[in-house]
N, C-alpha and C positions, 0 to 999 in steps of 0.2 A: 485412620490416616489414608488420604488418597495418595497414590503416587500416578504422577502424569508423566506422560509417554513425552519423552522428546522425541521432537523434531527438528527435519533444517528446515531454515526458510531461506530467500534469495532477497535481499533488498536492493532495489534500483535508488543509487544518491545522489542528488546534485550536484556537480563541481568537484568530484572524487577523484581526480586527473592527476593532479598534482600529489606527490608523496607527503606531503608536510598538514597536506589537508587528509588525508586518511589515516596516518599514526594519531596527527590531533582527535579523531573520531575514535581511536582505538580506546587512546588515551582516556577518553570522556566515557566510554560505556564502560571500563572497565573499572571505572571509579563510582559506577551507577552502584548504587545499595539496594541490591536484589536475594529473593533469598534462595533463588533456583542459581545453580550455577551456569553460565554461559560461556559459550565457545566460538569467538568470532576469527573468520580468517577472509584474507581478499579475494577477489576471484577473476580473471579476467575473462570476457567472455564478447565477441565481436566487438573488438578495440573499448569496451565497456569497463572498469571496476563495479565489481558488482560487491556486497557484502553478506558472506556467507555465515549464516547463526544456527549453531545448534542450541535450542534451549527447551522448556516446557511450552507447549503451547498457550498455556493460561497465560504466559507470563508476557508473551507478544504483544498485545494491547499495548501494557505500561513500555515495553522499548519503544513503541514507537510512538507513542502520548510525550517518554522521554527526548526523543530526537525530536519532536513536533516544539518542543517547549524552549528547544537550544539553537530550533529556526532552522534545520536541514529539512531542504524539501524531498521528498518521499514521491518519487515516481510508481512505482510498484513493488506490491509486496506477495512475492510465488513460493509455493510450498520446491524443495528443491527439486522433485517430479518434475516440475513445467519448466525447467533453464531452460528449454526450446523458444519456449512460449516471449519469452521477453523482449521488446524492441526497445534500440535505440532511440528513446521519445525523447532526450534532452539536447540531440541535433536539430532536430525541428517541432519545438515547441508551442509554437502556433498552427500545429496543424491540428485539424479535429481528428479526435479518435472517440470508440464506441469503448469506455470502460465498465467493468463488472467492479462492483465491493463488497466481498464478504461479511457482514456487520450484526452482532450477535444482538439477539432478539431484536430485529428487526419488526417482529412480527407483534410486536407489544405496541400497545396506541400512543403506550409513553415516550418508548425511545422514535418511533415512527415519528411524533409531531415536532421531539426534536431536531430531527434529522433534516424533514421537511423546513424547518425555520433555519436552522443553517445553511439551506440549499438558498431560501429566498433572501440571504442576506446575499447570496452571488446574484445581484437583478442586472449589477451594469455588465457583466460576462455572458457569453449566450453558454446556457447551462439547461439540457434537456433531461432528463429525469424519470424513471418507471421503478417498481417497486412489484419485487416479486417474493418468496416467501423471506427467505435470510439475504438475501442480494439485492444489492441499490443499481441498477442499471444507468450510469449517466453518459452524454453524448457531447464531449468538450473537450477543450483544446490541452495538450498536454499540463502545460503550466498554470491552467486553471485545477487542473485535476490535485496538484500537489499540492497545492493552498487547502484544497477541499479536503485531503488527507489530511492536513496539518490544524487543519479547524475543529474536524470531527476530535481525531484524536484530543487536542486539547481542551475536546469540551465532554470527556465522559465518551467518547462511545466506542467500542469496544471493534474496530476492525484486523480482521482476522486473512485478510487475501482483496488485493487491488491490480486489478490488469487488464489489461486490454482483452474485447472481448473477440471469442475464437470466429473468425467467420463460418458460417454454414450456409451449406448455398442446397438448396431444397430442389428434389430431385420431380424434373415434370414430363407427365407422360404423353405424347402424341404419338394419337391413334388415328 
């Protein structure tokens, strides 16, 4: 028997403003038929509700395959480490950002080419795209991204961490 380590994660939700829309979401995961136990509580975080889950990591995928399939879009998904890390993306949603998505074997030509063929169903969206070992690096507009969340997940594939990626700004030497 494995036993898997929980963890918290932080989910960014769409349209989570209102109270009657977040006990409905309580409401609906807690009727989810899982076999790890889950522990959800709300979080406020720069005028944001954010949605705080302690559960097994394995079991991440299907919550968020489950919210993909009940049509809440999924702005980002951070281990609770990074609450710093998370922006306000659902105030301006049209804006471009550079995101990172954790996605488990990535590195397999199977899930690769599917990943790829859901990317090129986004043709009328400007959607920039690189691929690095487990990480799908894509460069799009909020609102595309969470469709793009919502697609994977409900097509099998197994995302693990989505967010904005960190800046780095590279250090030059003049001599």
């Amino acid at each position: 028997m494995i036993i898997d380590k929980i963890e918290t994660f932080i989910l960014n939700i769409d349209h989570m403003t209102s109270r009657f829309a977040r006990r409905k979401l309580l409401k609906l995961l807690n009727g989810m038929n899982l076999h790890a136990t889950i522990q959800m509580e709300w979080l406020k975080h720069q005028q944001n509700y954010l949605l705080k889950i302690h559960l097994p990591k394995q079991a991440l995928p299907y919550l968020i395959s489950f919210m993909s399939f009940h049509h809440y879009r999924i702005y980002q998904i951070v281990p609770f480490q990074l609450l710093d890390a998370i922006k306000p993306l659902h105030q301006r949603p049209h804006e471009e950002h550079r995101f990172e998505m954790m996605i488990d074997g990535l590195d397999d030509p199977f899930i690769k080419d599917k990943v790829i063929d859901i990317l090129n169903g986004f043709q009328s969206e400007r959607v920039i795209y690189s691929f690095a070992k487990d990480i799908l690096k894509v460069t799009t507009t909020a609102e595309v991204m969470s469709a793009l969340v919502g697609t994977l997940a409900t097509r099998n594939i197994d995302i693990y961490h989505a967010n904005t990626a960190a800046r780095s700004f590279h250090k030059m030497r003049i001599s």
